[in-house]
C-alpha positions in Angstrom: -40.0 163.4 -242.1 -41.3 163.8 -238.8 -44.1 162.2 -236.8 -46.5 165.8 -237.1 -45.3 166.5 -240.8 -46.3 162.6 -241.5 -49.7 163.5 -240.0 -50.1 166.7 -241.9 -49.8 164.7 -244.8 -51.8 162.0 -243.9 -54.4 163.0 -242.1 -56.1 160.0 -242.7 -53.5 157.8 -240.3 -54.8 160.4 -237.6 -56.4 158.4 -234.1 -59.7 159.2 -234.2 -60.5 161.7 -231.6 -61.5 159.8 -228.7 -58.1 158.3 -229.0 -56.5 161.0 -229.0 -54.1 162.1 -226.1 -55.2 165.2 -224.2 -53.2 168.1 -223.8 -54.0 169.4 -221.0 -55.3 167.5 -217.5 -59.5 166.9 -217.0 -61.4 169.7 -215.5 -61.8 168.2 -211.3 -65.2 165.9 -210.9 -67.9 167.7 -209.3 -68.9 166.9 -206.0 -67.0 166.5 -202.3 -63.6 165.1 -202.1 -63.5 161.7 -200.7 -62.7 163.0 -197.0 -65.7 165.4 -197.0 -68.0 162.5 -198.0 -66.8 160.1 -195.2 -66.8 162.9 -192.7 -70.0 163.4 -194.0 -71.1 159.8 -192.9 -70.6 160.7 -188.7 -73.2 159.0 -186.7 -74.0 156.9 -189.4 -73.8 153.0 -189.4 -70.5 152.7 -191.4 -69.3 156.1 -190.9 -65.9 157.1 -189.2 -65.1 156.6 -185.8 -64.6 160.0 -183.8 -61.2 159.9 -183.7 -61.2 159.2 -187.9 -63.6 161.9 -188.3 -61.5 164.5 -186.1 -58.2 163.5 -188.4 -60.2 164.3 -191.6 -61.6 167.8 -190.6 -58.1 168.3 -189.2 -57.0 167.9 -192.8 -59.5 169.9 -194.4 -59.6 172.6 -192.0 -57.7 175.4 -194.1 -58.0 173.3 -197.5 -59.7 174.1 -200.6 -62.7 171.6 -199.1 -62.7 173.4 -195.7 -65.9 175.2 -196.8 -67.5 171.9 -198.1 -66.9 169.9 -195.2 -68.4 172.7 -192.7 -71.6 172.8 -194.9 -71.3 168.8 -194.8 -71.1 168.6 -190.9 -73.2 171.7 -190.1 -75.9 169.7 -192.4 -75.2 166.3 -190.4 -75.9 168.0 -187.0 -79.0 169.0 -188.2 -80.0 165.4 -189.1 -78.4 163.1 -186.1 -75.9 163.6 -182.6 -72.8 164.7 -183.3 -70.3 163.4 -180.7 -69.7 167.1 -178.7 -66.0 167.2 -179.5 -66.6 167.4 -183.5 -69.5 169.6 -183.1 -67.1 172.0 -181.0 -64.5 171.6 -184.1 -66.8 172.8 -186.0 -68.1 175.7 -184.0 -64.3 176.8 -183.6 -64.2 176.8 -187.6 -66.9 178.7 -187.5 -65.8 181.1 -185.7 -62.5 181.3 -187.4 -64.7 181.9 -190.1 -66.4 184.8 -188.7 -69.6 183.0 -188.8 -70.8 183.2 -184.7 -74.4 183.2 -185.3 -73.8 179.6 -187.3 -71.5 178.4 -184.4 -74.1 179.5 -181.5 -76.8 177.3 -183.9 -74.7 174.6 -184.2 -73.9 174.7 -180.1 -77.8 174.6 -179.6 -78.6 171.8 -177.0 -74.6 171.5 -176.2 -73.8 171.0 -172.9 -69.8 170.6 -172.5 -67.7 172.8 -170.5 -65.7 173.6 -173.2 -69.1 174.1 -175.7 -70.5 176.2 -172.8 -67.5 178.4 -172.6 -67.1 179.4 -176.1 -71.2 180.3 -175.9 -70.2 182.3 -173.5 -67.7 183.9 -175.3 -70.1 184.4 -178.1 -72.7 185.5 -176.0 -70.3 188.4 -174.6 -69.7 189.4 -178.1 -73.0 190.4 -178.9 -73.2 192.0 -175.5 -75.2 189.7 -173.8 -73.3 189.4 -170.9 -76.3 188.2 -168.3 -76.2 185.0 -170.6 -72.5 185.0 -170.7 -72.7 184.7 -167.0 -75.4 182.1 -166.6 -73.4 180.1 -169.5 -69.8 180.1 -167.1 -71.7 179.3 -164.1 -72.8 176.0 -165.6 -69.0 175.4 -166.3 -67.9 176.4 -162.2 -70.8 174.0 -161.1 -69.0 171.3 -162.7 -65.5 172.3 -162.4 -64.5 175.4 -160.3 -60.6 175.2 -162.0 -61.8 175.1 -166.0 -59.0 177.2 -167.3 -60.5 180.6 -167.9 -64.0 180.0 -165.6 -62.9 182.5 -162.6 -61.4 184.6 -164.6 -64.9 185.4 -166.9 -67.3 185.4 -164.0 -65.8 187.2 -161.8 -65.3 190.0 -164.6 -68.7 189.6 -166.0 -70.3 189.7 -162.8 -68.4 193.1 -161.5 -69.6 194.3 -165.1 -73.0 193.6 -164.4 -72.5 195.6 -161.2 -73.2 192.6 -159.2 -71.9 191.7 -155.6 -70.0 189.2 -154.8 -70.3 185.3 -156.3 -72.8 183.0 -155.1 -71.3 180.3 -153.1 -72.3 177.3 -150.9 -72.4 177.8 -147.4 -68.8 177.6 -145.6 -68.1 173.9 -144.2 -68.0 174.7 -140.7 -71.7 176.6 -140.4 -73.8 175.7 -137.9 -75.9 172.4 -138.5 -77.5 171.2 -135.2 -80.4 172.1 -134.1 -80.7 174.9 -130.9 -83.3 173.7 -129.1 -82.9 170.4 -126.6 -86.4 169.2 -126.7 -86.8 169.4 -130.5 -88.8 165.8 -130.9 -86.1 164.5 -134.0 -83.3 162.3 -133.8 -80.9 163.1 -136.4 -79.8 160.2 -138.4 -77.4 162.1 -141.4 -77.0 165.0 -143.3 -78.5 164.6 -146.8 -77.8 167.9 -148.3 -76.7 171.2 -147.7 -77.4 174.7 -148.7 -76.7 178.8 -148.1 -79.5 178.8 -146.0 -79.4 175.8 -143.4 -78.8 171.8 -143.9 -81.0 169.2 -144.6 -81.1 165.9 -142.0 -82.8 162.5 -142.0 -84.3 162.1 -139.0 -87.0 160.6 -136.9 -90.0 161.6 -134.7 -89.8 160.4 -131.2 -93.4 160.6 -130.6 -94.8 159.4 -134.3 -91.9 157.4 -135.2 -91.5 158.6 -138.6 -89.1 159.7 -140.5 -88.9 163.1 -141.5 -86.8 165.4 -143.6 -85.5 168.5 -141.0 -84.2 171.2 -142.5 -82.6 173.7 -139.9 -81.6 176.9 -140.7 -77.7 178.3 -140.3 -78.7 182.1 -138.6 -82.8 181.4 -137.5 -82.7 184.6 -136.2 -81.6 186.5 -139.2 -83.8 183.8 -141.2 -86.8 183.8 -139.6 -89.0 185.4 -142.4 -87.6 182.8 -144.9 -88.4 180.3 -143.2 -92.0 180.7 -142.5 -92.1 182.1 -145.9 -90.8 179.0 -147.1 -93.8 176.8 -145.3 -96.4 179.2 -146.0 -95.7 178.9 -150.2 -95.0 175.1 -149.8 -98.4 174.6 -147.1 -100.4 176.6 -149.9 -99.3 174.9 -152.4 -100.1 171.6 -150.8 -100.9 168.8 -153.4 -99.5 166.9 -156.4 -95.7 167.6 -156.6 -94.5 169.8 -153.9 -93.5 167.9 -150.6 -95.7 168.0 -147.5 -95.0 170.2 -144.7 -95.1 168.2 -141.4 -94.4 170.8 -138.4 -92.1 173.8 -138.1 -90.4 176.1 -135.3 -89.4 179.6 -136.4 -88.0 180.1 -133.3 -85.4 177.1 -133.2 -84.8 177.5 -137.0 -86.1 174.3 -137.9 -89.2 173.1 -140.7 -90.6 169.0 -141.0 -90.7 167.9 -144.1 -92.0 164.7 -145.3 -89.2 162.2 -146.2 -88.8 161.0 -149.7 -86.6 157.6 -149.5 -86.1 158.0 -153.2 -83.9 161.3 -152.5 -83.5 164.0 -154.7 -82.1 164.1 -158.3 -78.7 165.5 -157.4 -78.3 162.3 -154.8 -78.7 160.2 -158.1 -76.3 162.5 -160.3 -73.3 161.9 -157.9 -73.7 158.4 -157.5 -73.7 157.9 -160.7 -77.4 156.0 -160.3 -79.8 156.0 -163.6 -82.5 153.8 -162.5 -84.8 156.5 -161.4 -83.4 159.4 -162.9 -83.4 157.4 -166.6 -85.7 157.7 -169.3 -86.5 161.0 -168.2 -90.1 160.4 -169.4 -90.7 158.7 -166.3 -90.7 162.1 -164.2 -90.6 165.3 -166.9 -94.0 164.9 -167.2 -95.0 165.0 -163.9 -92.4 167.2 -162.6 -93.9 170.5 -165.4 -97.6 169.6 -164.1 -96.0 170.6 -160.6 -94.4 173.7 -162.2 -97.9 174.4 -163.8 -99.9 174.1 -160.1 -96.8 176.6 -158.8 -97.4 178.9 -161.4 -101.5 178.8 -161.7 -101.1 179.9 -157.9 -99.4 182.8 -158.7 -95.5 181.9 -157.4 -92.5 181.4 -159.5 -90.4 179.1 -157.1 -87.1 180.6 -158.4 -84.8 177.8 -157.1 -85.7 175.0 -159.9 -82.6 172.1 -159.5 -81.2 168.7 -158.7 -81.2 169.6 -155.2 -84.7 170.7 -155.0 -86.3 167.6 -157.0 -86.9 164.8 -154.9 -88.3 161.6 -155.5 -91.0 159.8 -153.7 -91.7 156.8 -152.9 -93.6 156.1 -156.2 -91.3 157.5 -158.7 -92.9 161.0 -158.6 -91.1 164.2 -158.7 -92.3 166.4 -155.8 -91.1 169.8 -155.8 -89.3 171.0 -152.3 -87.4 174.5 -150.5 -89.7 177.7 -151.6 -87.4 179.7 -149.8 -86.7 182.5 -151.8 -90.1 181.6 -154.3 -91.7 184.9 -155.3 -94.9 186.2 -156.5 -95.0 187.1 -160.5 -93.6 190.1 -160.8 -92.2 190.7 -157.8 -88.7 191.2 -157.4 -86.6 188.7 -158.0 -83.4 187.5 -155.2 -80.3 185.7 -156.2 -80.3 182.0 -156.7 -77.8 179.1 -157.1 -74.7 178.7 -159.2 -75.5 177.6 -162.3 -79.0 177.6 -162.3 -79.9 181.0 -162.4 -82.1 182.7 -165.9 -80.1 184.9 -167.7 -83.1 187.6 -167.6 -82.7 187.4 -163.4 -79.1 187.7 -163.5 -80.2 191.0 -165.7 -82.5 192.4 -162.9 -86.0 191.2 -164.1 -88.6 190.6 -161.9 -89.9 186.7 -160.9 -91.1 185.5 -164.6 -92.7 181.6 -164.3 -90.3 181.3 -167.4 -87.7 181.7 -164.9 -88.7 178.3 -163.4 -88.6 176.7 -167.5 -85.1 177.2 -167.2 -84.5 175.5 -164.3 -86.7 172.9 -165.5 -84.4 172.7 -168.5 -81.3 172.3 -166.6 -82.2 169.8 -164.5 -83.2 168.1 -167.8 -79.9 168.9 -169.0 -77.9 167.6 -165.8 -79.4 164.1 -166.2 -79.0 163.8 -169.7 -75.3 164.6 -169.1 -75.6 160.9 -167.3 -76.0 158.7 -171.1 -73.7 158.9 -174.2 -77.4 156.9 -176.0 -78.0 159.3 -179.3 -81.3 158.4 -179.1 -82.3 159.8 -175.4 -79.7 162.7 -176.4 -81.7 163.4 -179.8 -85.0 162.9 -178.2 -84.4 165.9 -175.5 -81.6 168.0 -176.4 -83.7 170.2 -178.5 -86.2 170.3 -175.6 -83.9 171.7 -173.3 -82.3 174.0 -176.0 -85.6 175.5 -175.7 -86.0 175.9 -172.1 -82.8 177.1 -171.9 -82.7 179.5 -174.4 -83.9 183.1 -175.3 -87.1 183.7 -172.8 -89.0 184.9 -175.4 -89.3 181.3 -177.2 -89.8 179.3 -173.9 -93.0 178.3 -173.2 -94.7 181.0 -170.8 -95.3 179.1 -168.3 -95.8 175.1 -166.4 -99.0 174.9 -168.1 -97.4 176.2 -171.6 -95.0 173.7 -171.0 -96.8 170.6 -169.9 -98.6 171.3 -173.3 -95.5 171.4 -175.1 -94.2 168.0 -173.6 -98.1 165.9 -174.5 -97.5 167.5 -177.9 -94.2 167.6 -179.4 -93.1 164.4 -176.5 -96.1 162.7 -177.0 -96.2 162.3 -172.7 
C-alpha cells in the first residue's frame, strides 16, 4: 500500500496542518528588499558609505525594486544631503524613466557640473533655452573643456539670436595708466575685467592706499565710467565702496581699498575664514542689495569679483558699471552669472540682482562638503536661483526672507 493510500485510509495518522509541507513556495514578504532599505539609510549614522550606496542602486537599477529604491532615495533627499553623485544617479534614472519634472526637483539646490548640465539639458527640453544657457555658463566658469560645454552654448546662444560669447578681456589689453602725473603708485594687479583692471596702489600726496581701477579703451569708455561713479557716489553708504577721486579723461576711478579683498580672492585660494559661515556676510551683503534697489538701480553685475570685504568683515558692494535703472534695458553681463530672464531680453528686474546674490551664495558653498552648512542654504539659493517668479522681489523682499526663514 502506498504512503497516500495509507493516508486515505487513515486519515487520522495525517500531520496536522501546520505540519504539513507546502506545495507551493510563500507569497514574497511585503516591504523593500534588503538593498532598498540600506540604500535607504544614505546620510544616516550607520548607513552605506557612497561608494556602497552607488553599488546597490547599480544593482537595482533595471530590477524589479528599481521603482522602490527611486521612491526610497527621492524620499531621503527630501529629508537630508545626498552626496551629489547619488543624487545625479538618481536624476539619470529619472530620466530614463521619463520622469524630468521629478529629476529637475530632485536637482534643486545642485550645483555640479555634471548636475548643472543635465538641468540644462532638461531645461532645453521644455524649451527654456535662456535657462539652459545660464545653467552651461555656470559649467564654462568652472571648466571651459567639460565635454559637451562649447558645444551647447555656443548653439543655444546663436538660437537665442545672440552675438558672440562673453569673454574676459584678452591677456595683453592695456593696464597702465595714460597719464604721467596720475598721483598713484601701482603696487599689483588684483583683478581683471572686460572693461579695465583693478590695481593696489598708493596716493603720493595722502599716503593711502587705494583701489584704481583703469579702464582698457577710456575713450570709447568714458560714459561708463562716470556712470559707474555717479551710481556708486549716489549710492554712498552701508555696503557699496566709497569713491575716492576719478579722471574720465585718463580712464581711471579711486576706490577705497578693502584689505580683506573680494570673495573671488578667497574662492581661488582656497581661504574660508572670511568667506565661512556665510551668515557672517549674507545678511549684510541683501541689506546692501535692498539700499541699491530702494534707490531705484538694479546693479546687474552681482558676483565674487564684485563683493569685497572690508576691513570689519562687511560685504560692500563695488563696479556699477553697467547698473541700470528698473526697467530699463538691460546689457550683457558676466559668464555665469547672468538671470536667465536677461539672457531672454527682459529689462533690469532687482530680481535680476537675487540671482546673483544666489550664486555667489552658491560659489562659496561649493568651498565645504559640511551637510549641515549645505542643508542650511542650499534651498536658499535654489530659490534665488530659480524661476523669477518665486524669488523674492527685491533686497528688501529678501533681507526679510533671510531674518525669517534664517533667523539672521
Amino acid at each position: 500500500m502506498g504512503f497516500w493510500d495509507f493516508l486515505r485510509k487513515n486519515p487520522s495518522e495525517r500531520p496536522p496542518p501546520e505540519e504539513r509541507r507546502p506545495t507551493s513556495a510563500p507569497p514574497p514578504a511585503e516591504g523593500p528588499a534588503p538593498g532598498v532599505a540600506r540604500l535607504a539609510k544614505i546620510g544616516l549614522v550607520g548607513g552605506p558609505s557612497l561608494d556602497e550606496a552607488m553599488m546597490i542602486f547599480a544593482g537595482l537599477r533595471a530590477s524589479p525594486d528599481e521603482g522602490r529604491a527611486v521612491d526610497e532615495l527621492a524620499r531621503a533627499a527630501k529629508e537630508r544631503t545626498i552626496p551629489a553623485p547619488l543624487l545625479l544617479a538618481l536624476a539619470s534614472t529619472l530620466v530614463d524613466r521619463g520622469e524630468r519634472e521629478a529629476a529637475e526637483r530632485v536637482l534643486v539646490g545642485a550645483s555640479s557640473s555634471d548636475a548643472l548640465m543635465l538641468l540644462a539639458d532638461l531645461a532645453e527640453a521644455r524649451a527654456d533655452v535662456p535657462r539652459a544657457l545660464t545653467l552651461v555658463e555656470r559649467v564654462l566658469l568652472r571648466d571651459l573643456d567639460h565635454p559637451g560645454a562649447r558645444e551647447r552654448h555656443k548653439r543655444w546662444r546663436l538660437e537665442l539670436g545672440l552675438e558672440a560669447p562673453l569673454r574676459a578681456a584678452p591677456a595683453g589689453a592695456t593696464v597702465v595708466t595714460r597719464d604721467a602725473d596720475a598721483p598713484f603708485d601701482l603696487l599689483r594687479e588684483v583683478g581683471r575685467g572686460g572693461a579695465g583692471a583693478v590695481y593696489e596702489a598708493i596716493d603720493r600726496d595722502l599716503g593711502r592706499h587705494v583701489a584704481l581701477k583703469v579702464y582698457h579703451q577710456p575713450e570709447r569708455d568714458r560714459a561708463q565710467l562716470t556712470h559707474e561713479a555717479r551710481v556708486a557716489v549716489a549710492l554712498a553708504g552701508p555696503g557699496v565702496v566709497p569713491v575716492l577721486d576719478i579722471d574720465p579723461d585718463h580712464g581711471w576711478v579711486a576706490l577705497a581699498w578693502s584689505r580683506g579683498g573680494a570673495i573671488r580672492d578667497h574662492l581661488r585660494a582656497r581661504a574660508t575664514d572670511r568667506i565661512l559661515p556665510v551668515e557672517k556676510w549674507v545678511a549684510a551683503l541683501a541689506f546692501a542689495l535692498s539700499r541699491v534697489h530702494a534707490g531705484g538701480w538694479v546693479h546687474l553685475d552681482v558676483k565674487p569679483a564684485n563683493v569685497l570685504i572690508s576691513d570689519t568683515g562687511a560685504p560692500l558692494l563695488t563696479d556699477f558699471g553697467i547698473a541700470r535703472r528698473a526697467g530699463e534695458a538691460s546689457p550683457g553681463g558676466s559668464l555665469g552669472y547672468v538671470s536667465p530672464e536677461r539672457i531672454a531680453g527682459h529689462v533690469a528686474d532687482p530680481r535680476d540682482d537675487v540671482y546673483g546674490f544666489g550664486r555667489v551664495i552658491e560659489d562659496v558653498l561649493d568651498m565645504t562638503d559640511d551637510p549641515i552648512i549645505l542643508g542650511r542654504w542650499r534651498p536658499m539659493v535654489a530659490v534665488c536661483t530659480g524661476p523669477a517668479e518665486q524669488r523674492p522681489a527685491d533686497g528688501r523682499a529678501l533681507l526679510t526672507r533671510l531674518r525669517v526663514e534664517m533667523g539672521l
